[in-house]
N, C-alpha and C positions, 0 to 999 in steps of 0.2 A: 493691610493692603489686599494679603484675598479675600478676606469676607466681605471688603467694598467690590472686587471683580466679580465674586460669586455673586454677591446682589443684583448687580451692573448686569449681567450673563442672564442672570433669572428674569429681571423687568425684561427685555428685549427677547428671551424667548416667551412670555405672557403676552408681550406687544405683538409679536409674531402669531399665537395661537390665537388672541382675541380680536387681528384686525380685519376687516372689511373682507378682503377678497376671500381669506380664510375661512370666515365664516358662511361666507354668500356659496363659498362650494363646499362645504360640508354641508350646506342644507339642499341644493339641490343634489348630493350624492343621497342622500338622506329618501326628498323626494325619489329618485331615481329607484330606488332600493325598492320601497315601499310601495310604487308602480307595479314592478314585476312581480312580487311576491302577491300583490293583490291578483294581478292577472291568475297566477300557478293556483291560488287559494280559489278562485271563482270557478275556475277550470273545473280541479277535485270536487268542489260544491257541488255544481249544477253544469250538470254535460252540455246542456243547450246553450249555455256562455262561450263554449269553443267555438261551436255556429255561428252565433250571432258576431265574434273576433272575424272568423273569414269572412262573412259576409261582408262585413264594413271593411275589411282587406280588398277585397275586388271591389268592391263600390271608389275605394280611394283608386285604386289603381287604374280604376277605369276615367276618371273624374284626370288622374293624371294623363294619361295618354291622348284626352281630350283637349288637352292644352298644351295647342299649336305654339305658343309663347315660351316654352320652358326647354331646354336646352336636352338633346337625348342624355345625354350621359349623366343629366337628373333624375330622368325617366327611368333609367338601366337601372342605376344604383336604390332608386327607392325600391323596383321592382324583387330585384335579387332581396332585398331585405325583407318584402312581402313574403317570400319563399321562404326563405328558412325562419320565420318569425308570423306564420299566419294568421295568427290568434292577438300580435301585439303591437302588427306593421300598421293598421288601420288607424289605431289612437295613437302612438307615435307619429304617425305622418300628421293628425289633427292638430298635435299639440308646436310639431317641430318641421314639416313638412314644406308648408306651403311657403315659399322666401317672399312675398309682398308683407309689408309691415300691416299694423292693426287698422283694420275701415277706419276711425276715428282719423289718426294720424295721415292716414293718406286723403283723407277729404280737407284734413286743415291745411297741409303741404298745397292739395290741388286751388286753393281759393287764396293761400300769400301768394300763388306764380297772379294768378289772374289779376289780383289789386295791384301789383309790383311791375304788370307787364306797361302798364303805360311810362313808367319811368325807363325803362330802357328803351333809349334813345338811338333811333338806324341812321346809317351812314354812308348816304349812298357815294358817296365820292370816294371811302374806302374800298365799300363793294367795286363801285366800277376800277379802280386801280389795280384789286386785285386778279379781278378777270382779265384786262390787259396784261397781267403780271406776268399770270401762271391759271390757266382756264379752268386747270383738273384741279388746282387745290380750291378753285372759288365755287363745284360744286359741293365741297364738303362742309363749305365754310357757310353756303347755302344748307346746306341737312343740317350744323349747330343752331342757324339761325332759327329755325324754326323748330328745333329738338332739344336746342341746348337750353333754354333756349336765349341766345344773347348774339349780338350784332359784331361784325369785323368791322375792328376800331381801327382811323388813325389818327396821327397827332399825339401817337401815344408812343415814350421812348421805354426801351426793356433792357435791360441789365441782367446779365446774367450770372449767378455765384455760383462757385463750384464746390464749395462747402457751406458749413452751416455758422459757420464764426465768421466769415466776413459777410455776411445773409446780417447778422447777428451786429455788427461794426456798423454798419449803413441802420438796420431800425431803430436803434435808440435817438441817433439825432432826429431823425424824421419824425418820431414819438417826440420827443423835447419840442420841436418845432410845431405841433398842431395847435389849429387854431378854434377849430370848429367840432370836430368829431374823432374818435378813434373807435375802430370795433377792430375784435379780436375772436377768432374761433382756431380753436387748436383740440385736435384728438387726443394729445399728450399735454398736460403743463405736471410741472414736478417742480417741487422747492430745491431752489440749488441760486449759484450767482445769475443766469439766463432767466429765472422769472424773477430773482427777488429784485434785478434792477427795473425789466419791465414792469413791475408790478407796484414799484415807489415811483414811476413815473407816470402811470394809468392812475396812481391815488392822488398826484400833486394836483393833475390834471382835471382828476372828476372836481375836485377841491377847488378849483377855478373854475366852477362852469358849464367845462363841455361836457358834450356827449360822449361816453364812455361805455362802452357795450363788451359785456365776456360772452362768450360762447365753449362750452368744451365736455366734453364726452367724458358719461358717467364710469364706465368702463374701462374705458384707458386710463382714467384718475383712478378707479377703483383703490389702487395699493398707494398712489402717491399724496391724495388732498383728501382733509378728513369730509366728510359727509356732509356735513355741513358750512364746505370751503364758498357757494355762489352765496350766502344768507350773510360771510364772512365779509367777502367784497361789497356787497348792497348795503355793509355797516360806513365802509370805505365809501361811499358815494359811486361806488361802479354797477351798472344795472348787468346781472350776472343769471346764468343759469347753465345747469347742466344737463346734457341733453338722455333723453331716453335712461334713467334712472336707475341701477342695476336693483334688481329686486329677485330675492332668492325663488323664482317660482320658473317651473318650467313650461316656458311660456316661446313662441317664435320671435315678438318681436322684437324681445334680446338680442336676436341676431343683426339688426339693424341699428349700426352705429355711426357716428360724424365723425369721418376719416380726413374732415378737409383741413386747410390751413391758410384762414387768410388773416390779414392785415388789413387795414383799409386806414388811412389818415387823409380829415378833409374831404376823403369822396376823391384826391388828388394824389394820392401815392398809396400803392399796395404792393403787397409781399407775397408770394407763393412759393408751395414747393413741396419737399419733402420731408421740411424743418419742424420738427416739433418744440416745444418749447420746455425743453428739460437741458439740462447739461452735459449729458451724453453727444446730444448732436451738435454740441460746438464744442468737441472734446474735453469738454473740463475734465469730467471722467471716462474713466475706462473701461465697457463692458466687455464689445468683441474685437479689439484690436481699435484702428481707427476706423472712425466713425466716419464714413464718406457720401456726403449729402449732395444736393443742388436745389437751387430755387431761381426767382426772378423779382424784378420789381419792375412796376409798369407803376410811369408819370404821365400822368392826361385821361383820355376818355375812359381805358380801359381801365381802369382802377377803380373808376363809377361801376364798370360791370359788375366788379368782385365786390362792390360795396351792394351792388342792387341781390346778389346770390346770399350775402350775410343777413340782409335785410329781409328776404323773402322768408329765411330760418326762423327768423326773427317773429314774425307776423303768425308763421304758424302758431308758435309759442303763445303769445300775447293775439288772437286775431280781434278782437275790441279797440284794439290800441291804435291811435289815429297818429298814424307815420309821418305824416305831415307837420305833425306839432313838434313833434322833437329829431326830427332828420331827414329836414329843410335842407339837405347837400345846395352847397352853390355849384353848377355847373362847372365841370372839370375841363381848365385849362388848355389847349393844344400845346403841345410842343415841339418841335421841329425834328423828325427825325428820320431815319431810313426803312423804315419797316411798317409789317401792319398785325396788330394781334387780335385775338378772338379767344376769350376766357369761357368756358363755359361749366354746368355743372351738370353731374348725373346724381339720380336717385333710383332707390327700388319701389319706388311707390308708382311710376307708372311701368307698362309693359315695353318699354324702349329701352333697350341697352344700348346708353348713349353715348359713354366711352371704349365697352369694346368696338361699337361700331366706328367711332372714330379710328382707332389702333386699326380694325379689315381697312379703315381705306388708309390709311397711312402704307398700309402693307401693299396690297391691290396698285398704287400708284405709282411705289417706288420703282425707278427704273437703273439704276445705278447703284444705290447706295445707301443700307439700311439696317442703323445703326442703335441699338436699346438699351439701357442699364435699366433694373429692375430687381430687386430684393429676392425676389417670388416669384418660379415661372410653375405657373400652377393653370397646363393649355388646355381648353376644349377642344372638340377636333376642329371648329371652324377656324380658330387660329392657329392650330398647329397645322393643318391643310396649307394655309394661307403662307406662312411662314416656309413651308417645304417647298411650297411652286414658287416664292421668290428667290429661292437659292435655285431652284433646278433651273428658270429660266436667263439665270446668269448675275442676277443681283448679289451684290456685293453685303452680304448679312451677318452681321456681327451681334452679338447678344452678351452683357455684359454681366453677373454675376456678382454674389459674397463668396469670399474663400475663407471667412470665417461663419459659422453660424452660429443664428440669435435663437434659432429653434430648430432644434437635431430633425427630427421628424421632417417635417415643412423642408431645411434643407435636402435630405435624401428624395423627398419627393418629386424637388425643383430637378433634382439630377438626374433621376427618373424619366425626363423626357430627354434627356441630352444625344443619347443613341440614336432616336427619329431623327431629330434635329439634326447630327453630324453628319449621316449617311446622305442625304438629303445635301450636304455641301452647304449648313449652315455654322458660322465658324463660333466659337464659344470661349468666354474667358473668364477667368476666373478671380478677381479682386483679393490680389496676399496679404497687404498689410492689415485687411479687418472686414468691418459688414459693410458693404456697399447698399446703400437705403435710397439711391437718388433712384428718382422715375423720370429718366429724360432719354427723350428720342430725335433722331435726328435723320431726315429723310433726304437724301440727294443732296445734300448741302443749300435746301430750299424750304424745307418745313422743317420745325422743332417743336415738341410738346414738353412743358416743365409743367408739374403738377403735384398730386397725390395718389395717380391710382399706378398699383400695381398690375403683373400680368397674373392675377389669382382672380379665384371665384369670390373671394368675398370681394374685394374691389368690384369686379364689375358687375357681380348679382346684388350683394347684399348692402353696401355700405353708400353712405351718400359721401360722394367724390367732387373733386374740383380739379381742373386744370387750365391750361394756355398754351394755344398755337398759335406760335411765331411765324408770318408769311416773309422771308428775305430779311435784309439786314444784315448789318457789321455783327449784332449779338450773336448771328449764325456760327460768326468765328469762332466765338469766344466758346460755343458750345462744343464747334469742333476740336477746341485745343484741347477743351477739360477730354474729352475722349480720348483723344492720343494717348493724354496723361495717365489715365485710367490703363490704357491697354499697355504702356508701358509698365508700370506694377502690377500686371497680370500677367499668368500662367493660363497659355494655351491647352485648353482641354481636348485631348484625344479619346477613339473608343476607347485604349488600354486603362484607361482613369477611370472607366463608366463598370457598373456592375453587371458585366452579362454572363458570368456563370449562371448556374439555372437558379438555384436559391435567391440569388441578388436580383435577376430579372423576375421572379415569383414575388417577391417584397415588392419592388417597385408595380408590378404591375397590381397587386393588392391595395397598397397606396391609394396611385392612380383611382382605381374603382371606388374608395369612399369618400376622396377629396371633395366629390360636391356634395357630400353630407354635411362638411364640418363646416 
């Protein structure tokens, strides 16, 4: 019995030293090494190599400041690291610097919007309803239109979950049910019971027929699907791929990753939210306490939106590939309902940040009531600005929190800003029983946004995002109750809970200053 545990013990630390993410960062620690030590080695060589480091130091530097597009406290942080690293800040900024992904990938991205833009379908009956509605959210709804870029849908009914297991209860029959098509994109799939039922019912499925589409990010798989998990599926009859590829090189546009989450059946039902598709997020197990998510489902037009944002990913991938031959969507349904939504998506690949700019006007509008849950407050100062003047001006601002943490670091950071935020009269809570992971916001009891993006720099700089605003409607309630819910098993955070002895406010504000590096 122990020389089968001591085996048992050995195979699974081997599995451990030889798998994937293990290896992929021991070679860029590897590279990393060997970078600096080349620099010190050229330095001692040939003195004119220290020249030629600053030079290309201020040429970046300058090149940065040039660019009206990049957020200051990118600008600061790359700056200070030019300083104390003269000689190494120039080729580090080349290599890691710049947050647009690779020309290639953004010219493929720029020409699937263009072929895909004729399938999204406008709707003027919703726009004008919603400008009778409520005027100030139909200009914002006008900036998605045309940045997001996707149309304010109605006819479309929204359902809102306030976890990930009843999100989880509702997709299987709607997967059993498809007739025509399912696409699927997830920043997380993990083997566990949440994909292995999705995943024998995506095989029955492709096995009859339809159109069956995987999307899912190479890096967030990294530790959980082997390497060759999309070649796995396309054995199974599922047209599969993984996006942006982790490959051990140090390179920028590793930093651009598919953080969305959709669902799409028929072009006539989708899913969003904050759900990943592993079993943590419908608590089978248990990492940081409970697992506390949210999502939505949208029946009718708008589901064709999320289905047109999967497909546009899609096109880049494949742009040869003639979409019309195999996702022929029939026209999505109306349904009878109270509300109106508007899904949209953001990328780094153009210079518009299209989700924070949504969050400044969600912020900028609220007049009463303004309400956040968010994993990660990782603020610029335009949102932390934004967020202070709507507490001083009398808005009711609540910001919702994990009280457990999934990454020590990252959380001290998020708390990091709590002191601004509090003095300011913005009120803070903190989620006991576990990680709170949903991204839902809730404006006056009149806008809701269910999505994927966080309030962090990688969400709104570097990662391609997906969400949905709710204009009115009964779901408004339902989004209101799960908040109560939420602030009921939370702990109000005071200064006394924040670190502002001088050490603790010295970390934090260090933090602070590299977070737009990472």
């Amino acid at each position: 019995m122990k020389k089968r545990n001591w085996r048992l013990m050995l195979r699974r630390v081997l599995n451990l030293v030889f798998s994937r993410i293990v290896v992929t960062g021991v070679l860029l620690l590897l590279q990393a090494f060997w970078l600096f030590a080349l620099f010190y080695w050229l330095a001692d060589y040939a003195k004119w190599f220290g020249g030629v480091g600053v030079a290309m130091s201020i040429i970046m530097c300058l090149a940065l400041i040039r660019q009206d597009s990049t957020v200051p406290e990118f600008k600061i942080s790359w700056m200070i690291l030019f300083s104390v690293m003269p000689v190494q800040g120039g080729i580090l900024y080349l290599l890691w610097g710049n947050k647009r992904p690779a020309l290639g990938l953004r010219h493929r991205l720029e020409r699937a919007e263009d072929a895909m833009a004729p399938a999204r379908k406008d709707d003027p009956d919703a726009a004008a309803a919603l400008q009778r509605q409520d005027p100030r959210a139909a200009l914002t709804a006008r900036y998605l239109h045309d940045y997001g870029p996707m149309p304010v849908c109605g006819g479309t009914a929204a359902k809102y979950y306030p976890d990930g297991q009843s999100m989880f209860a509702d997709m299987l029959p709607a997967l059993q049910g498809a007739q025509h098509s399912i696409y699927v994109e997830s920043f997380i799939i993990g083997m566990g019971e949440m994909w292995g039922k999705i995943h024998e019912i995506l095989r029955r499925k492709a096995a009859a027929g339809l159109d069956v589409r995987v999307i899912y990010d190479d890096a967030g798989c990294l530790s959980l699907l082997p390497h060759n998990y999309a070649e796995m599926m396309r054995a199974d009859g599922i047209r599969a791929f993984s996006f942006n590829r982790c490959v051990p090189m140090l390179n920028l546009v590793m930093n651009n990753r598919d953080h969305r989450k959709i669902m799409v059946i028929d072009g006539q039902i989708a899913f969003t939210g904050g759900v990943n598709l592993a079993d943590e997020y419908i608590n089978k197990i248990v990492r940081f306490g409970y697992w506390k998510d949210s999502g939505v489902r949208l029946d009718g037009p708008g589901a064709a939106s999320l289905a047109n944002i999967f497909l546009t990913f899609w096109k880049a991938k494949y742009p040869d590939e003639d979409l019309d031959a195999g996702c022929d969507l029939p026209a999505a349904v109306p349904v009878e309902t109270d509300c109106l939504v508007q899904p949209f998506a953001d990328t780094p690949v153009d210079r518009e940040a299209v989700a924070k700019n949504v969050y400044l006007e969600l912020i900028n509008q609220a007049q009463k009531r303004l309400y956040i849950c968010t994993p990660y407050l990782i603020l610029d100062n335009d949102l932390l600005s934004c967020l202070r003047l709507a507490a001083k001006r009398g808005v009711d601002v609540r910001i919702y929190t994990p009280g457990v943490p999934d990454k020590p670091t990252i959380y001290q950071l998020t708390r990091s800003y709590f002191p601004h935020l509090l003095r300011a009269g913005v009120k803070i809570y903190s989620y006991t029983p576990g990680f709170l992971h949903a991204k839902t916001w809730l404006v006056d009891d009149r806008i809701a946004a269910v999505g994927t993006v966080n309030l962090d720099y990688r969400s709104l700089y570097l990662h391609f995002e997906n969400s949905v605003l709710l204009y009115g409607g009964a779901v408004l309630d339902d989004v209101r109750r799960d908040l109560a819910e939420i602030e009921k098993e939370s702990a109000a955070v005071t200064l006394a809970d924040c670190r502002t002895e001088f050490f603790g406010t010295l970390y934090s504000a260090v933090l602070r200053l590299v977070a737009p590096l990472c």
